[in-house]
C-alpha positions in Angstrom: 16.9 214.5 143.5 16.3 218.1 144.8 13.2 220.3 144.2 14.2 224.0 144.1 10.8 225.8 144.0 7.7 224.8 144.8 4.7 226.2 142.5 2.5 228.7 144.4 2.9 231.0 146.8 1.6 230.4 149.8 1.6 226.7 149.7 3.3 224.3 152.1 7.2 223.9 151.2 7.9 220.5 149.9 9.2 218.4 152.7 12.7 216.8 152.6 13.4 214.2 150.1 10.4 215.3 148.0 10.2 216.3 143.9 7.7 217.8 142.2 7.6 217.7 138.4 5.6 220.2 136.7 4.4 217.5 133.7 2.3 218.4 130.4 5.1 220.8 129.3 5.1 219.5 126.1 6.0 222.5 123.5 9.8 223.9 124.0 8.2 227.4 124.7 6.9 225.2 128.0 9.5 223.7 128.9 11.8 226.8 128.4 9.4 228.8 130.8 9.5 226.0 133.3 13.8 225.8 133.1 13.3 230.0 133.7 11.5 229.4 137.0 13.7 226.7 138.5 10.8 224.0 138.4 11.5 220.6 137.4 9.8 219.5 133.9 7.6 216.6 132.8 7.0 215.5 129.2 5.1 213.1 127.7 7.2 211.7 124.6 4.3 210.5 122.8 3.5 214.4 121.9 7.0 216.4 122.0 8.5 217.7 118.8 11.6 218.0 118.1 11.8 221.3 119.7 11.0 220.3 122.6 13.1 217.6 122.6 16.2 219.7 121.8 15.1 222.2 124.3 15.1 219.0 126.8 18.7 218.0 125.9 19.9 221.2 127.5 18.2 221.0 130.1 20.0 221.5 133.7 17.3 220.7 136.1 15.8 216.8 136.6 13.6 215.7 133.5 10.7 213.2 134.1 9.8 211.3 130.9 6.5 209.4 130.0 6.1 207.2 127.6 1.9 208.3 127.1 0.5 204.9 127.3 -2.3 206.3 129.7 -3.8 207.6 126.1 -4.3 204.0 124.8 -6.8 202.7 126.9 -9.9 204.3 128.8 -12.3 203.1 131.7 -16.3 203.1 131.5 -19.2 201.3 132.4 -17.9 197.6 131.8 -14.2 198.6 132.6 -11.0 199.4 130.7 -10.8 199.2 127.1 -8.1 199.6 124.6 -8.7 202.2 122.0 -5.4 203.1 120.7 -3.0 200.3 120.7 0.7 201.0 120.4 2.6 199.5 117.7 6.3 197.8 117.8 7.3 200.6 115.6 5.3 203.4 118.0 7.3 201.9 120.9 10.9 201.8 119.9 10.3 205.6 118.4 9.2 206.7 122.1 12.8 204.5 123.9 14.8 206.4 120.7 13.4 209.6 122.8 14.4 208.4 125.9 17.8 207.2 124.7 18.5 210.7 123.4 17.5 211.8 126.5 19.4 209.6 128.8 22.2 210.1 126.7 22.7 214.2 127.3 20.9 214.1 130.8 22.3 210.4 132.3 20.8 210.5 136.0 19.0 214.1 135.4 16.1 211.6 133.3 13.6 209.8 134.9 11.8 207.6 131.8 8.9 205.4 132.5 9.2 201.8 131.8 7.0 200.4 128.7 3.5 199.7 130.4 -0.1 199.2 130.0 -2.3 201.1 132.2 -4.3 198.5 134.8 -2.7 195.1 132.7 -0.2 193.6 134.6 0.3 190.9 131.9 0.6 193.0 128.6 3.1 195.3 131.1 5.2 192.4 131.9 5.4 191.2 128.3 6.4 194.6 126.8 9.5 194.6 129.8 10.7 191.5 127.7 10.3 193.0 124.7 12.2 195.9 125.0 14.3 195.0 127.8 17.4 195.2 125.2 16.3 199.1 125.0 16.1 199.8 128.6 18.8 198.2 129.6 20.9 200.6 127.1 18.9 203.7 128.8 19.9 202.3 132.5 23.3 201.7 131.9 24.0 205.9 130.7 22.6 206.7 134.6 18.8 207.1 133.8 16.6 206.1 135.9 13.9 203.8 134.9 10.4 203.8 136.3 7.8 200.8 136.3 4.0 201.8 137.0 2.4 199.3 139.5 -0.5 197.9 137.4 -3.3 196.7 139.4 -4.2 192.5 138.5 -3.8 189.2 139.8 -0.7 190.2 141.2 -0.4 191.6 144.5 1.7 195.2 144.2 4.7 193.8 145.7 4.7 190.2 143.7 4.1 192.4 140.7 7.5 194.8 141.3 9.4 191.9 141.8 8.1 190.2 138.6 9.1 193.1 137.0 12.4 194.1 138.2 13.2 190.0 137.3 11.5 190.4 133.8 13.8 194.1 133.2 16.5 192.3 134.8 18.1 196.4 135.5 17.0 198.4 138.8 13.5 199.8 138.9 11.7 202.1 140.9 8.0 201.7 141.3 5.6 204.1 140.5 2.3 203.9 141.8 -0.7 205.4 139.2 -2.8 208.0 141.5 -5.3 209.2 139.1 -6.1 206.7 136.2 -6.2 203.0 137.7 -5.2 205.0 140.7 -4.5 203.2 144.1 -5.4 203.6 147.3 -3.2 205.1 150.1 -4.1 201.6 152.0 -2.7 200.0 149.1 0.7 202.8 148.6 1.6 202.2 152.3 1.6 198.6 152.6 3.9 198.5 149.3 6.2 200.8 151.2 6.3 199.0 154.5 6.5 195.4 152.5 9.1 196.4 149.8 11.2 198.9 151.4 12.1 201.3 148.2 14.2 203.4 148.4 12.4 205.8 146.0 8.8 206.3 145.1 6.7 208.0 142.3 3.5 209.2 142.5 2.1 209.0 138.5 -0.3 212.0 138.3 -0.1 213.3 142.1 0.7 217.1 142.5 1.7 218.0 146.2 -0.3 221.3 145.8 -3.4 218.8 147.1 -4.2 218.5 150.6 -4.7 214.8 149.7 -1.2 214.2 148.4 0.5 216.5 151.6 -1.3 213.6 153.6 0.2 210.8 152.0 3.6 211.9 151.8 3.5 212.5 155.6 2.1 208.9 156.3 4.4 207.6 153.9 7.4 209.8 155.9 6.2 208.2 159.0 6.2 205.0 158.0 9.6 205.3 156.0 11.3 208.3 157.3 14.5 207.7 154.3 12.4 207.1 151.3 13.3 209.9 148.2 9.5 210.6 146.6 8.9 211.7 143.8 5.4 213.0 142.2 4.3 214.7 138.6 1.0 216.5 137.5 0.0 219.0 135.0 0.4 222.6 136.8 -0.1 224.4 133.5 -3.8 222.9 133.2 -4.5 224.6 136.7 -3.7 227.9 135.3 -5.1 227.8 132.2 -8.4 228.4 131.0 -11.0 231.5 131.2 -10.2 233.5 134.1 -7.6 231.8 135.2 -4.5 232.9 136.2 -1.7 232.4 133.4 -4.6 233.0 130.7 -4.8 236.4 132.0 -1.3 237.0 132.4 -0.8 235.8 128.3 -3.8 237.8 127.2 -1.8 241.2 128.6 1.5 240.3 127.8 -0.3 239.7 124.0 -2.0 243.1 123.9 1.4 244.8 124.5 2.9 245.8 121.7 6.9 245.8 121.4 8.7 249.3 122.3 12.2 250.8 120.3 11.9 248.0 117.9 14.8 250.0 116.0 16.7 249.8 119.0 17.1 246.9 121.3 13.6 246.0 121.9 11.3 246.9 124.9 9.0 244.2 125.5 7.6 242.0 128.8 7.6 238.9 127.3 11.2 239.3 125.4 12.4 239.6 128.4 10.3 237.2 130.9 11.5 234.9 128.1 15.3 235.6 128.4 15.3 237.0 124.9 17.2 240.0 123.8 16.8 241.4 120.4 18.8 244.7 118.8 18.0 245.8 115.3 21.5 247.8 114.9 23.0 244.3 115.8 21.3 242.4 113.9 19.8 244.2 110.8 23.1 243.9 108.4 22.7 240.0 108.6 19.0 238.6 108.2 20.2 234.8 107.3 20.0 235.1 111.5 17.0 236.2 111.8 14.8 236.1 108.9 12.4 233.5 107.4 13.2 232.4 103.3 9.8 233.6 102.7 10.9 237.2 104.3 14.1 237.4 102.6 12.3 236.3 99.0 9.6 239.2 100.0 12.7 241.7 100.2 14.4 240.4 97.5 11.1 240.8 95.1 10.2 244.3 97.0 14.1 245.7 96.4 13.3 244.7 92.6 16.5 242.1 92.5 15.9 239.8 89.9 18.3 237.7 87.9 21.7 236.9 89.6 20.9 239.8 91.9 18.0 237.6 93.3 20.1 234.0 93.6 23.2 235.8 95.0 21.4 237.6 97.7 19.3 234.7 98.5 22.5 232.2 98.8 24.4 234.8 101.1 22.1 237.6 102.1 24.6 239.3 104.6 27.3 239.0 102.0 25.2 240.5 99.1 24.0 243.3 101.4 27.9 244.1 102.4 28.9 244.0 98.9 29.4 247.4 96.8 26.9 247.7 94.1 29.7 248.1 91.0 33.2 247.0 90.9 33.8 250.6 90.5 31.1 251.6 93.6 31.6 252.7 96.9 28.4 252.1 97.9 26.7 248.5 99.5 23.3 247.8 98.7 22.5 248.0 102.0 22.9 251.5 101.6 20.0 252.2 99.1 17.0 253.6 100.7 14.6 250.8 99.3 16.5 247.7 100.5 16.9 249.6 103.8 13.4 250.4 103.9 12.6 246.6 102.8 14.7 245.2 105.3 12.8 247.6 108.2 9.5 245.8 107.2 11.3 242.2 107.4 12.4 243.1 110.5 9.1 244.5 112.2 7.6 241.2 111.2 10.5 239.3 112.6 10.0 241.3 115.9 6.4 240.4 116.1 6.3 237.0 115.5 9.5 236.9 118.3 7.1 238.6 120.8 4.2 235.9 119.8 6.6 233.1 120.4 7.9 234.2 123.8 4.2 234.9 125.2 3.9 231.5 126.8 7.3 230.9 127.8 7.6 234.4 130.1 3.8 233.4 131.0 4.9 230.7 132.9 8.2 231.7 134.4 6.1 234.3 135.6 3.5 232.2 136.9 5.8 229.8 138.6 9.1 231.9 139.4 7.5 233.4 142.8 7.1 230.5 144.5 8.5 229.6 147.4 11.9 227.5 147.8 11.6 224.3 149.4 15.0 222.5 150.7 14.9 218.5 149.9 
């Protein structure tokens, strides 16, 4: 795998042999932003809709798939406790994700391997119970992660009890932030099992902390491929933070020539182009059922006027208003007029939508390239 950008300027480039997933992208406007910045996406399937995951099948840069079990337990005072358990059915809806996923993107998907967070014995159990699953996801090129779980198991006993239990290839991941372990612990693995790649869960290289371990983990194993995730959108979000800022101009802005081919920043941070004189004379394209039944009840169609235009709007509006007529409804004033309001509504609720995707390509597309 190759990382093409890294996330902020001014940062150190990413060191060869080093990927950085930009994870918690999990609405299509997201991961759309991400794809126009060049940065490699994370997703947790557990939340993704199906937008998202359609924006994901078309994806050309390297996808990196959770499953979300981190959400299911949590750690207090007397330890780790379970507070929503995922079901059989809850599990084989999240590997139906990943199969799509594996399926369009083959070796461009990394998935993570059913788990519990910090149970080495409920992760080994679910590796037999959907082994069937992942061996299906493996075998169309994706590649299949396994989180070392701390427990009675050393690291390295525990990947090779799991890689036996999968019975396919799997790298190992090591959790850095909930169960997290220690750099003692990541560098003995590394010297003892020899991977060939690594994943950091949760570890973004934009910390000092995680520069360090990835050059004592170089020096120790100057070949291995790593690989590391963590949620750059919650570092520049919030009050008076960067991208918040950046989303609250681009909202104030309002669109420019909207009965032209639209003038707006975020249209066009978000790779959108819109032209009223293209696209006006055919609003099955572009507008909602609810707009076209407003125009249709505004123009005053009722009757067979009304079901014809809302079967085949762009046909109706072509269509001459007699046998005998020269003229198309399109051409009367009202529908024309009707139509305008359709489409000023259309234009705004485009602009809305492509706020956060041109927020972060223009958060993230600055950054500096790092060679892997």
């Amino acid at each position: 795998m190759s990382q093409p950008l890294l996330f902020e300027t001014g940062r150190p480039s990413l060191p060869p042999r080093v990927t950085v997933f930009a994870s918690g992208a999990n609405e299509a406007r997201e991961i759309r932003g991400f794809a126009l910045a060049g940065v490699s996406v994370g997703v947790t399937v557990s939340l993704v809709r199906e937008e998202a995951i359609c924006e994901l099948l078309h994806s050309d840069g390297h996808v990196f798939a959770d499953s979300g079990a981190f959400s299911e337990v949590q750690f207090g005072p007397t330890g780790m406790t379970v507070v929503a358990p995922i079901t059989d059915t809850e599990w084989k809806r999240r590997m139906g994700i990943y199969m799509r996923l594996a399926e369009s993107l083959g070796s461009k998907v990394s998935v993570v391997a059913p788990d519990r967070v910090a149970d080495q014995q409920t992760t080994l159990v679910r590796l037999t119970s959907y082994r069937e699953e992942m061996a299906e996801i493996a075998a169309l090129g994706a590649e299949v992660l396994i989180p070392i779980q701390n427990g009675a198991l050393s690291p390295a006993e525990f990947y090779q009890k799991a890689v036996e239990t999968a019975q396919i290839d799997l790298v190992p991941a090591m959790p850095m932030k909930k169960a997290a372990r220690s750099f003692a612990d990541v560098l003995a693995f590394v010297q003892q099992v020899r991977p060939r790649r690594l994943h950091l869960l949760g570890m973004g290289f934009e910390m000092q902390k995680a520069r360090k371990l990835v050059s004592m983990l170089q020096a120790v194993a100057p070949e291995l491929v790593v690989s590391m995730d963590s949620n750059r959108l919650r570092a520049v979000t919030g009050q008076g933070r960067t991208m918040t800022l950046l989303e609250g101009r681009l909202r104030a802005e309002e669109p420019d020539r909207v009965f032209a081919e639209v003038v707006s920043e975020a249209l066009e941070g978000s790779g959108r182009r819109i032209d009223y004189t293209d696209a006006i004379a055919e609003p099955s394209a572009w507008a909602t059922p609810t707009q076209l039944g407003t125009v249709a009840e505004m123009a005053g169609f009722s009757g067979e006027d009304r079901m014809a235009f809302l079967k085949d709007p762009d046909g109706f509006l072509q269509a001459p208003v007699g046998e005998d007529s020269d003229v198309a409804w399109i051409e009367f004033p009202h529908i024309s007029h009707e139509l305008d309001r359709a489409w000023v509504g259309y234009v705004k609720a485009e602009q809305e939508r492509a706020i956060r995707t041109a927020a972060v390509r223009r958060t993230f597309e600055d950054s500096r390239i790092a060679a892997a």
